[in-house]
N, C-alpha and C positions, 0 to 999 in steps of 0.2 A: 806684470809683463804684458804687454802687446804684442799680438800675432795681426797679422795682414789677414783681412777675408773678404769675399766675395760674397755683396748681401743685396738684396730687391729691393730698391726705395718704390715712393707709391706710384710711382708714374711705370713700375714696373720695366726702369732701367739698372742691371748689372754695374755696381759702385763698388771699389776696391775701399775698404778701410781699415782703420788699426783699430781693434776689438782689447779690452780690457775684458774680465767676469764678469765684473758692474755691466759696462756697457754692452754686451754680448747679450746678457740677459734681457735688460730693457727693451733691448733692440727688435728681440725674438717676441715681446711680451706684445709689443705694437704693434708689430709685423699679426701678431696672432688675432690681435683686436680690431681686425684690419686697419689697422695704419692710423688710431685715430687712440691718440695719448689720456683722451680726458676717461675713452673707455679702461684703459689698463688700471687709471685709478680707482674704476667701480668694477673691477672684475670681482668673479664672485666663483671661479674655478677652485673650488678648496683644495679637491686633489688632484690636483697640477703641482709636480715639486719645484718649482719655481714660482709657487704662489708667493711667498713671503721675501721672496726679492723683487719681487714686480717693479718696485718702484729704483732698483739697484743699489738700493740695501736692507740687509738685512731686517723685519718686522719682528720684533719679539713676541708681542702678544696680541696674533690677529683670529681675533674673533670675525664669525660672520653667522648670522642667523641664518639657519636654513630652512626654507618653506617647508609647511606641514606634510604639503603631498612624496618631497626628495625625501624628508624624513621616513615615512613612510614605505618610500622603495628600496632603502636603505637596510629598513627592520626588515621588510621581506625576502630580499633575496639574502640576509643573516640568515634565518627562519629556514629558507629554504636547503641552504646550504649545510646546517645544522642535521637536518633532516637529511640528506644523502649521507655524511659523513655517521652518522648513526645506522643507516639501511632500511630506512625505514621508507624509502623511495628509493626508485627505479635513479640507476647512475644517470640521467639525466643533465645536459648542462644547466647551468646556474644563470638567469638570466643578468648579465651586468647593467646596475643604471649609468646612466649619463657625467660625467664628471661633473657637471656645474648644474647648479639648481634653477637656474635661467631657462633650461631645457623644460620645465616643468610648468612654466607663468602660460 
């Protein structure tokens, strides 16, 4: 089913169009990578829930290596969290990393 929407091409003119989920997704994935399609297909946002439709269908089995240092900030703010939920630290917040391992290079 197609719904009409109101979406930003890259010249940052207001275009009406007819959105399917495929294309709605794609659409949003471009828009995100600013505007440039060959990025969507090396995005490397794992959790993004729209990672595995990126391409506007569904990816069954998508791996993606994650750098040693993401890995890392991943185990630590586990570790840390681990730790407040035990009490063995001040309620403190939990610092969050970055969604995408790109933030890290």
């Amino acid at each position: 089913m197609a719904v009409k929407h109101i979406i930003r091409d890259k010249n940052g003119k207001l275009v009406i169009v007819k959105l399917t989920f495929a294309k709605a997704i794609k659409l949003f994935c471009i828009e995100c990578m600013g505007f440039s399609q060959q990025d969507v297909k090396n995005c490397t946002s794992v959790l993004c829930p729209l990672f595995k439709y990126k391409t506007g269908i569904e990816e069954k089995d998508t791996k993606v290596k994650l750098s040693k240092k993401h890995k890392e900030a991943l185990v630590e703010g586990l570790r840390k969290a681990r730790k407040i939920k035990k009490g063995k630290a001040a309620s403190a917040p939990v610092s969050v990393s970055p969604s995408s391992p790109k933030h890290f290079k």
